[in-house]
N, C-alpha and C positions, 0 to 999 in steps of 0.2 A: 400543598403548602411547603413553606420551606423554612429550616432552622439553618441560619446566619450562613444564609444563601442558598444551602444544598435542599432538593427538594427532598421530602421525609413523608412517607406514611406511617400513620399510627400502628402498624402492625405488618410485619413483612417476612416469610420464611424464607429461611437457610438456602442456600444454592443445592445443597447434598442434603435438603429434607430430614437435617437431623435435630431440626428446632426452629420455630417461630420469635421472633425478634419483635420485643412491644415496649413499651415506654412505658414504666412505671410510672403511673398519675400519683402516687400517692405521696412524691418526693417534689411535684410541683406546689410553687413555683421556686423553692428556694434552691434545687437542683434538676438536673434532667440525669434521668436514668435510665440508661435501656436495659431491658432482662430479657433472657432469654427463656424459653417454654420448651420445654425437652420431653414430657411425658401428658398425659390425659390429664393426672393429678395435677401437676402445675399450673395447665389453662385452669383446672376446675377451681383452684385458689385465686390463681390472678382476677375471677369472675367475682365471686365471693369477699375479696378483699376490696375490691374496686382498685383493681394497679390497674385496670382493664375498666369501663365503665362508658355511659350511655349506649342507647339500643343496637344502632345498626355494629358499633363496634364490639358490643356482646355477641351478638348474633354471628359475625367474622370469626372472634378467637374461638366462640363454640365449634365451625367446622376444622377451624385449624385443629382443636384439640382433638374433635376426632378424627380428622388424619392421624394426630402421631399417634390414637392409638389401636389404626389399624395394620396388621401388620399382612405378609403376601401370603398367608393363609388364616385370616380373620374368616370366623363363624360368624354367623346370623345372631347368632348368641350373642356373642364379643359384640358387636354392633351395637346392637339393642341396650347391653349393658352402660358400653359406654354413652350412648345418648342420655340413657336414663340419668345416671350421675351427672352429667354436663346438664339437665334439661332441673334439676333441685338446684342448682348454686342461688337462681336468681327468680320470683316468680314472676314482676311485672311487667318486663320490656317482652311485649311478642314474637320481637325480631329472633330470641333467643328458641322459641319454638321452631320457628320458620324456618330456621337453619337449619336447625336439626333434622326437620322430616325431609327438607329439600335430598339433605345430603345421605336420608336413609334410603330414598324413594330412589337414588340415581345408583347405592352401593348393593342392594340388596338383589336385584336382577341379576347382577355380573358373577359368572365365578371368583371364588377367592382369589387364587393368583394375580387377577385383573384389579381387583377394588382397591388396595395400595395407590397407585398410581391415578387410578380417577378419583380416591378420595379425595388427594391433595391438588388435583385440576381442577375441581370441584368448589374445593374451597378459596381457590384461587379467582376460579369465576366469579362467585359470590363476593371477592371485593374488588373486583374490577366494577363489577355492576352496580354495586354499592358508588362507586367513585363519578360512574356517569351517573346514576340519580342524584347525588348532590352537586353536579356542577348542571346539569337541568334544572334543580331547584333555584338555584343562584340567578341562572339567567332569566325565571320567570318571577321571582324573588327583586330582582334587578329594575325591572319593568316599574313595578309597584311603587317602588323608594325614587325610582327618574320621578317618575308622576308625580310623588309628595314635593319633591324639590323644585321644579316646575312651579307647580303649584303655590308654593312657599316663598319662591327667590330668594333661600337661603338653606343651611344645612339643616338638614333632618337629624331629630333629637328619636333615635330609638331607644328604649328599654326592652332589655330581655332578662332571662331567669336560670339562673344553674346554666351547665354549660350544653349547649347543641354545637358546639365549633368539628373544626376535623379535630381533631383530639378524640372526639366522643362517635367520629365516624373512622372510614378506613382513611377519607381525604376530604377536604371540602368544610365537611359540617353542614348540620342542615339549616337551623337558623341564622347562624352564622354569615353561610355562603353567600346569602346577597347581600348582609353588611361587606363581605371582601372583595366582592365581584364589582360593588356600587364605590366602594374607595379607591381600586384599579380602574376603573373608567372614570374618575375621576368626580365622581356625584361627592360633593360634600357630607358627610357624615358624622355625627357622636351619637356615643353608646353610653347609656347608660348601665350600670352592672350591677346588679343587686347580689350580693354576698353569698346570698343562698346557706342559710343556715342549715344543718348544725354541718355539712358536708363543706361548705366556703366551695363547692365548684363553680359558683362567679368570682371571686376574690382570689382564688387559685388560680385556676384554669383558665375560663374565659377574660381574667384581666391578662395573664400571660400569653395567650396568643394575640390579645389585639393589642398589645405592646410589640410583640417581635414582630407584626404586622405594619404596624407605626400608626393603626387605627385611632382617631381620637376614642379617649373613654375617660368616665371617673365612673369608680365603686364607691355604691351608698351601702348604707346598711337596708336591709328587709321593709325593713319599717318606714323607711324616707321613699317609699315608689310613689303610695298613693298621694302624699304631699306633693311632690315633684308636678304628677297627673294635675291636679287642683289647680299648682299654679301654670299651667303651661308652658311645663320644661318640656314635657314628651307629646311628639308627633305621633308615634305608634309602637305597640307593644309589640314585638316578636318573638316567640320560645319554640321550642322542641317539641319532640312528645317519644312516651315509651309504649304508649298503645293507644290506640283510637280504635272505637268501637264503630260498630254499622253506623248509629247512624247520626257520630261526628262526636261527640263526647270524647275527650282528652284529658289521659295520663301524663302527668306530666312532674316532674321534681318537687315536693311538697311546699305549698307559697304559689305559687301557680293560680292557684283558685280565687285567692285574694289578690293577686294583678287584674286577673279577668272581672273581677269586680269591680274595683276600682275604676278600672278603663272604663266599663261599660254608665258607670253614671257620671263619667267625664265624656262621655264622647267619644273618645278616642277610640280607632280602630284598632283591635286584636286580632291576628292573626298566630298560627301555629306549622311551621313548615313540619309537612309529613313526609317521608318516603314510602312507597306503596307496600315494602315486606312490615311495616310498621302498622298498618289498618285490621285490625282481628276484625274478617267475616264471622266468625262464629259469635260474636257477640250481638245481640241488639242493642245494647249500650251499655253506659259507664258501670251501671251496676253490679255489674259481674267482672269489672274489672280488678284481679286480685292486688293488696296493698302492700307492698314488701314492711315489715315490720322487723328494725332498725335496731342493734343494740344500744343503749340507753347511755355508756360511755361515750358516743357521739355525740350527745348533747350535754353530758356533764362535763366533757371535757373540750382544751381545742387544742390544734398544735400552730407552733408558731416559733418562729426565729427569733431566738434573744440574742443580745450586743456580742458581739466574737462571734456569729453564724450559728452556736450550734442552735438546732432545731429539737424541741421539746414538747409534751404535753402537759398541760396545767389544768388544775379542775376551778371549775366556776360556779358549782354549787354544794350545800352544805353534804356533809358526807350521809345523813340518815335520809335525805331528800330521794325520793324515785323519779324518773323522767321517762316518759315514751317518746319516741320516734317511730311514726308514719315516716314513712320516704315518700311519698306519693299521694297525690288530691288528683281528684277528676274535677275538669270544668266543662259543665253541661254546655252541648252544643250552642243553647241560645245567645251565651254571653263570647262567642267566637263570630267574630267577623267572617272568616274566612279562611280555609287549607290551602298553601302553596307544596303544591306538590309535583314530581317531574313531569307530569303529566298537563302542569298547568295549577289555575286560582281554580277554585269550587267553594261553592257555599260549605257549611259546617253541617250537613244533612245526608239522610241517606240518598234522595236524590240526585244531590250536589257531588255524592263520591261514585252513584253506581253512573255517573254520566261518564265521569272519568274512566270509571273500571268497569265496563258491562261484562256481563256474564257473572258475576259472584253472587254466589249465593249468601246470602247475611243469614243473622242468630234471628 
């Protein structure tokens, strides 16, 4: 993608490997901020805080982070540790496992001297690869949204949830990608944007890229989806996911579960773009999928731009009042149309994924 022209990824290291370079999410959309990542600790806050945030670009700053904290005589020790610390910031997105075992499985065989230098190719790899599974997704993502419009003779009304854009990957985005791939080839398009409570990463985030994209969109609030569905503003739902289980059940930004609902006694088709480091084999389903459990400020408070720019947080409920925050719903496989993934469409089943990925063994 690119910011006002120059093409940019979400996350990118230093020429002289003495720092990863990311874009603090947490200052959009009212500024863009890049920081820099210089130590293990650093990635493990940027993860934690969400300056850094959805799956496959957890799963990226994770190997960045253990690059910088391996040094040309790192122990098996040192390794181990810094995975460990990197692998508590966050529990639900899988990608953040993935990485990490990728990048112990590839450092641990080699002398110390050597693992420096393949930490950081390593990690490098893992977002290159990341960048072609989401422009795969896009083009098979692409197909689907031609079809609606075809079908339509007119512009396709998507809804999606929280944000899946490049933002939330190294490039691309996942759900995202075929909204940007179908507006560059020309398929007419609007998005809808649901706000995604208490985090606003549709109101943030994904209304800020598909503006510097020049993507139609309007942000609703949470609550205006299923009305929209009812009257036949939405063509089809798209979202992301931070884990998917065997055998198709999705994690996804909390609100998610009540889209899939909604869709499903509308008609309307749901879909969930995956990337394949994103499907936990070890799981047989949602069940066991862990819920990251959210500090409670999140939801008592919000931040937002008053008159003169500055940016502030205000509380929105009473002070003796408690609030939970779930980050995270699962939506059972039945109420999913269908997984776009780089690999292709598959039903929402264990079938339907080990077609795509044979040889994995599932929970």
């Amino acid at each position: 993608m690119k910011i006002a022209g120059t093409p940019t990824r979400s996350i990118r290291p230093l020429a002289d490997r003495s720092g990863v370079e990311i874009i603090d999410q947490t200052h959009l959309p009212h500024a863009l901020v890049f920081r820099t990542l210089r130590t293990l600790e650093a990635a493990c806050e940027a993860i934690k805080t969400m300056q850094v945030r959805g799956a496959p670009l957890i799963g990226a700053t994770a190997a960045y982070g253990l690059a910088l904290a391996v040094s040309d005589d790192a122990s098996d020790a040192r390794i181990d540790a810094a995975c460990a610390q990197l692998a508590a910031t966050r529990p639900t997105a899988v990608n953040l496992r993935w990485a990490l075992e990728r990048m112990r499985a590839r450092l641990l065989p080699l002398p110390a001297p050597a693992r420096r230098d393949a930490a950081w190719a390593e990690a490098g790899a893992i977002c290159d690869e990341d960048v072609a599974i989401n422009e795969a997704i896009a083009r098979h993502g692409l197909a689907l949204i031609r079809d609606m419009h075809a079908a339509k003779g007119r512009a396709v009304n998507l809804m999606t949830h929280c944000n899946a854009g490049w933002l939330a990957t190294v490039d691309w985005g996942t759900a995202l990608a075929p909204v940007y791939a179908a507006h560059d080839a020309g398929v007419p398009v609007h998005v809808w944007v649901s706000e995604t409570r208490p985090r606003n990463q549709g109101a943030a985030l994904t209304a800020w890229e598909l503006a510097s994209h020049g993507v139609p969109h309007t942000v609703i609030c949470d609550n205006a989806a299923g009305h929209l569905m009812r009257q036949g503003e939405v063509d089809l739902v798209l979202v992301g996911a931070d884990r998917v289980a065997a055998n198709g059940d999705v994690a996804n930004k909390i609100g998610t579960y009540l889209k899939a609902l909604a869709a499903h006694d509308n008609g309307i088709p749901f879909y969930v773009a995956v990337p394949g480091p994103t499907i936990d084999w070890r799981l047989a389903d949602g069940s066991g999928i862990p819920i990251e459990a959210r500090a409670a400020a999140e939801v008592t408070h919000i931040r937002g731009q008053a008159e003169g720019g500055r940016v502030l947080d205000v509380c929105l409920t009473p002070a003796a009042s408690p609030a939970a925050n779930p980050a995270f719903d699962v939506t059972p496989a039945r109420l999913i149309t269908g997984l776009i993934t780089e690999r292709g469409l598959c039903p929402a089943s264990r079938a339907g994924l080990r077609a795509l990925y044979p040889g994995h063994a599932d929970g």
